[in-house]
C-alpha positions, 0 to 999 in steps of 0.5 A: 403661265399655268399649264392647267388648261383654260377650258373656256378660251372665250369670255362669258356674258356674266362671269368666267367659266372652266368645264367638267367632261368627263367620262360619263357624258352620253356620247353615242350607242355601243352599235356605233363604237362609242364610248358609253357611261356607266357601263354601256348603253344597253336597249331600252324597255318597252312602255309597259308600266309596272305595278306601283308600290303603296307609300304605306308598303315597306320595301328592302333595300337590295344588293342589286340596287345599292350596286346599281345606284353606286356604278351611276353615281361615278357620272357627272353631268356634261353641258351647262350643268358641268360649268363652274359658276355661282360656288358650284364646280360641275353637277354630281349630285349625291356622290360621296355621300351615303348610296340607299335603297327606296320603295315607299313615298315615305322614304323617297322623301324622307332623303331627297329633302334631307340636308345631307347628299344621298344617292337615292336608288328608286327600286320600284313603282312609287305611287304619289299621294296625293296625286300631283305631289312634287317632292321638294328635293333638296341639294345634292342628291342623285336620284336615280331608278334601279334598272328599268324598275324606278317608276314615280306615278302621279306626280314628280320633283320640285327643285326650288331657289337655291337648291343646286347639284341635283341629278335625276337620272333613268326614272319613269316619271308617268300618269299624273293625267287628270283628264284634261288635255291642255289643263290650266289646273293641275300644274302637275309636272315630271320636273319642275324646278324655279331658281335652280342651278346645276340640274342634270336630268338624264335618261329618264322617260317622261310621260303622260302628265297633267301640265309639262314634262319639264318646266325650267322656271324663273332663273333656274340655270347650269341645267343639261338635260340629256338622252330623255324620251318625253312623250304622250303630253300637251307640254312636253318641255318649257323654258323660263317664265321670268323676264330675266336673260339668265338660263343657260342650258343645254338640251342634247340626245332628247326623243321628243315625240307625240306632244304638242307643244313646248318642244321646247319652248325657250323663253329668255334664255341666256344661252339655249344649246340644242343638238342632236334631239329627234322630234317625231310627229308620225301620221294618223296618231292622236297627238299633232304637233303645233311646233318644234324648238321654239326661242322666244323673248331675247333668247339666244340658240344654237341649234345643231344635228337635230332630226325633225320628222313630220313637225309642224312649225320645226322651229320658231323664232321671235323677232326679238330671238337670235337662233343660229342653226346648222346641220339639221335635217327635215324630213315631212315638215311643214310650216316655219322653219327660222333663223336668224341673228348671232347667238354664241359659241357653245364651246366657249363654254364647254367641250362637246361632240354632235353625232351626224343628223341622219344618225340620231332616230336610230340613236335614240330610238335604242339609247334614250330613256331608262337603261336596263341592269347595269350588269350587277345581279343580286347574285353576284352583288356580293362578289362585287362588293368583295372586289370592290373592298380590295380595289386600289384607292388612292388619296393624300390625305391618307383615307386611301390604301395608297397616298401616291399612284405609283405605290397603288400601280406597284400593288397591281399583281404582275401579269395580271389577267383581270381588270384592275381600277385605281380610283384617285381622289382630288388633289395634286400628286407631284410623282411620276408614274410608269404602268409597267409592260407586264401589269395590264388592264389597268384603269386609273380613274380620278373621283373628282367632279372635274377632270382638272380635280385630279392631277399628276404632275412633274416638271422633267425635262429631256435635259433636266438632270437626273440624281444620277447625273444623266439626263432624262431624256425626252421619253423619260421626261414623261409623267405619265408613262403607259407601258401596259396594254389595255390600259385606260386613264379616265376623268384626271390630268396628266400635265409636265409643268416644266418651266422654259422661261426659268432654264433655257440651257437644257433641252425643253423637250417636257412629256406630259404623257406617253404611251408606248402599249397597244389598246390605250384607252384616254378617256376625258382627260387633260394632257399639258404641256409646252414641247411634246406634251403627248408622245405616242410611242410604239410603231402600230400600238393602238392609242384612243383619246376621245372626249379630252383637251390636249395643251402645247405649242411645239410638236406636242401630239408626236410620235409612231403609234396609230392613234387617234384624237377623238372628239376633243380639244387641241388648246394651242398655247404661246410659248414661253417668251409670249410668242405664238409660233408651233407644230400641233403633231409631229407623226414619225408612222413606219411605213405600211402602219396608219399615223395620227388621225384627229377627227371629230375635234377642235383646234383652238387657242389664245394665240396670234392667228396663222402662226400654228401648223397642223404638223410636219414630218418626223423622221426620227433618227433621220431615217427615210424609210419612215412615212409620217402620217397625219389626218385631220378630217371632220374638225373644227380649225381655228385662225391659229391655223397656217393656210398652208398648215404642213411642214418640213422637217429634218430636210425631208419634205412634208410631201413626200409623206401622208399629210390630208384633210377632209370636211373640216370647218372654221376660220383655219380650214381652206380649200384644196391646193398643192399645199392643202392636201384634201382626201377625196370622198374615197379615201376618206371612207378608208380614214375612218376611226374604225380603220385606225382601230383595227377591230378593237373598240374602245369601252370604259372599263 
């Protein structure tokens, strides 16, 4: 069995699926000690438009767009449009191909319809001519503004049948307005797109068109449009126009707000996902609302931690329509409100995380919409682009500086005081890797389209013989070893492939990763393994994992460090004969130190139901003095999981240690008892992941 992870456990309508999330997917603001793309959320502008430049007017390139436009580029899409179907693996646009600078119409058209990829950096107000002309974007191309300065006035894009791997991102699209409030007319849209697939559209503020915001039309798909503000329009977002059941999409982290309809409207959607969007009908304005999220036709919805204020008719459904919703809040609505029949479940078919309904206003009111400078200033462009040059590549074809990690890790000067990023292209690199104690703030970060591109990979075990004839050892086992603080590894996979089946006469013990550093930082990644696939090593060192999947059967999240497991997937994994049988975390916490926290996750996998425990105890070496601790709070458990899910182990009683729950859901969750441990409401304000993190905030660096 391969160790790579299967990212859709369950079986599409239509064909099989794997998923990209990486680091780039919106997760929250700084303010909430979140992990943002690109550089951070930073505030949005005001709605104050800026000056339009001519199509005849000639405009530079700058240093401080190109620099701009390379930093998003780094992104790929989460969602829908990260799944691998139809020939595309993910949605990243333009990447890898030349990064330009535009000013005029002419030039914007000239790339976005090239053949070729582009990213393509809007640098200034770009008037359309005439009004309402839709640019025809081909394949491939990430177009995406400048800081707050990309403004396409009058018009918009057009995405039409087979054009695929489009990004739009952080664009004012604005004033295609001909005068006429519900105008059958002018089909003059923001985006419109008919027979697309993989299309991300991503904090861009739309506003104020002739017909919609948004038209997804007949069969476009592997769409995600995402951390957007639509606003002042008849028809803010509509979906489908076909009588086929075939769109699949998800729409997250939206502001929609005075528009009347379409918001969206879901027409024979195959799978519509919609979650954490803020729909806002204030009082005494210009613009009422109709309705809300609409499923119409045979559509099928989830519809999760969304806010609804003020909306009439928050959400509709059709008889014909499944909509499942949950976790929602209504605040001053009026009207329907429905649900009803099955949907699906989203992480079939891909990873993701809600933020809590009560939180979203604020959320998007300060991260949705364009985002200023991304931190690079004409003044300093220079100086980047020089940093940048000498920064470690890696690729074993050669095109690199280096053609293994290692060789690109030695290079890192010792004791070095500035961030160093090591970026990886796709392939298998079979080596280990040691990130030494006295090289730091290192980052290594795989340029594919998906985490599973790149992959670090050994097959060591505990028993396995070395060249000197000792054995490795479980920690030396590791592929991965992260000695190094401050380090973060990002959008790759670490995986020990060590095969049980072919050799049961040594110790199975396979580390995939260890860490052993405080301030680690594991950013969309895959670990997978079989037995000890993470060990967390280092009493009291600060370990992040968030946004990831961990692989393994046999106590594969382990060790003394105080860490967390964020917002990811804990895939359980038969072992080697068949069998379902395993420990998901053994912790061996000293005592007075915080021990593994999982929050914010699921814990799935193709295995027999009740037949994994959460964890047991630790106490490594025998020692008594320890207070193993394991969490596992605000997460998604599975049938896999044990109903009595602690254990002993090594003759010490697993209650006699620090093993809880709090709010977890699923099939696997259950109620409080002797042997179900559940935090009351108290102590669980002090198992946050902030007290886990101890005043350090992890950011993608």
């Amino acid at each position: 069995m391969s160790d790579t992870p299967q990212e859709t456990p369950g079986t599409a309508r239509h064909r099989r699926r794997s998923t990209v999330l990486v680091a780039g997917a919106p997760l929250a603001v700084a303010a909430a000690a979140a992990l943002a793309y690109g550089g951070g959320l930073l505030g949005a502008d005001g709605d104050r438009p800026a000056a339009a430049t001519p199509a005849s007017s000639a405009a530079p390139a700058t240093a401080e767009a190109a620099t701009a436009g390379a930093a998003w580029a780094d992104d790929v899409a989460d969602g829908f449009a990260s799944v691998n179907a139809q020939g595309q693996n993910g949605t990243y646009g333009g990447r890898g191909g030349r990064t330009v600078t535009v000013k005029t119409l002419a030039d914007l058209e000239k790339y976005a319809t090239a053949s070729e990829p582009y990213v393509i950096v809007v640098g200034a107000a770009i008037q359309m001519d005439p009004v309402g002309k839709e640019i025809k974007v081909a394949s491939d191309k990430t177009i995406v503004g400048s800081g707050t300065s990309g403004h396409i006035v009058g018009g918009g894009f057009f995405l039409g049948t087979g054009v695929h791997n489009v990004i739009i991102r952080n664009l004012t699209i604005r004033d295609a307005y001909q005068g006429t409030w519900n105008d059958k007319e002018h089909d003059f849209d923001a985006v419109q797109m008919d027979g697309a697939h993989h299309v991300w559209i991503d904090h861009n503020d739309l506003r104020h068109m002739a017909d919609g915001l948004i038209d997804v039309r007949k069969d476009s798909t592997d769409v995600t449009v995402s951390w957007n503000r639509l606003s002042q329009d008849n028809k803010a977002f509509g979906i489908g126009w076909t009588e086929n059941v075939v769109t699949d999409i998800t729409i997250h982290h939206n502001w929609i707000r005075e528009t009347e309809q379409r918001n969206p409207s879901t027409d024979n959607a195959a799978h519509a996902h919609l979650y954490n969007n803020y729909l806002q009908d204030d009082p005494g304005t210009d613009i009422t609302s109709s309705y809300g999220n609409y499923a119409r036709g045979r559509t099928k919805m989830v519809l999760e931690n969304s806010y609804f204020q003020g909306m009439n008719n928050p959400v509709t459904k059709d008889d014909t329509a499944s909509l499942v919703q949950r976790g929602s809040i209504f605040s001053g609505t009026t009207g329907k409100n429905q649900s009803g029949g099955t949907a699906f479940e989203p992480k079939d078919f891909y990873a993701y995380t809600l933020d809590t309904a009560a939180d979203v206003p604020a959320l998007l009111k300060s991260g949705a919409g364009p985002r200023s400078s991304i931190g690079t200033t004409a003044a300093t462009a220079g100086a980047t682009t020089k940093a940048a040059a000498a920064a470690p590549t890696v690729a074993k074809d050669g095109t690199g500086s280096y053609t293994t990690v290692q060789a690109a890790v030695d290079a890192v000067p010792a004791n070095n005081s500035q961030r160093v990023v090591i970026t990886v292209a796709p392939g298998t690199y079979r080596e280990t890797v040691t990130v030494p104690a006295n090289k730091p703030h290192v980052t290594i970060q795989g340029t594919g389209g998906s985490r599973k591109d790149t992959v670090i990979v050994e097959g060591h075990a505990a028993g396995s013989t070395r060249p000197d004839g000792s054995t490795y050892g479980t920690s030396g086992s590791a592929t991965v070893a992260v000695l190094a603080d401050d380090t973060q590894l990002r959008n790759l996979s670490v995986s020990n492939d060590f095969d049980e089946s072919k050799d049961q006469s040594v110790a199975a013990q396979a580390v995939a990763l260890r860490t052993g550093a405080d301030k680690v930082f594991l950013d969309g990644i895959i670990v997978s393994g079989d037995q000890d696939t993470l060990l967390l090593d280092g009493a009291g060192k600060r370990v992040y994992l968030a946004n990831s999947y961990v692989v393994g059967n046999v106590d594969f999240i382990f060790g003394g460090a105080t860490a967390v497991v964020d917002k990811s997937v804990i895939t359980l994994k038969k072992r080697w004969n068949g069998t379902s049988a395993g420990y998901v975390t053994a912790p061996s916490t000293a005592a007075g130190n915080k021990g593994i926290l999982v929050s914010r996750s699921t814990v799935s996998g193709d295995v027999t139901a009740g037949s994994f425990y959460l964890g047991r105890n630790w106490h490594a070496g025998g020692n008594a003095a320890l207070d193993p601790q394991t969490t596992v709070r605000d997460s998604t458990l599975s049938a896999a999981i044990k109903p009595t899910p602690w254990t002993d182990m090594g003759g010490f009683s697993w209650k006699d240690d620090r093993f809880a729950e709090y709010r977890n859901t699923g099939a696997g969750a259950g109620a409080a008892s002797g042997d179900r441990p559940q935090l009351t409401d108290a102590q669980a304000a002090d198992q946050e992941v902030a007290d886990w993190l101890g005043g350090w905030t992890p950011a993608a660096r």
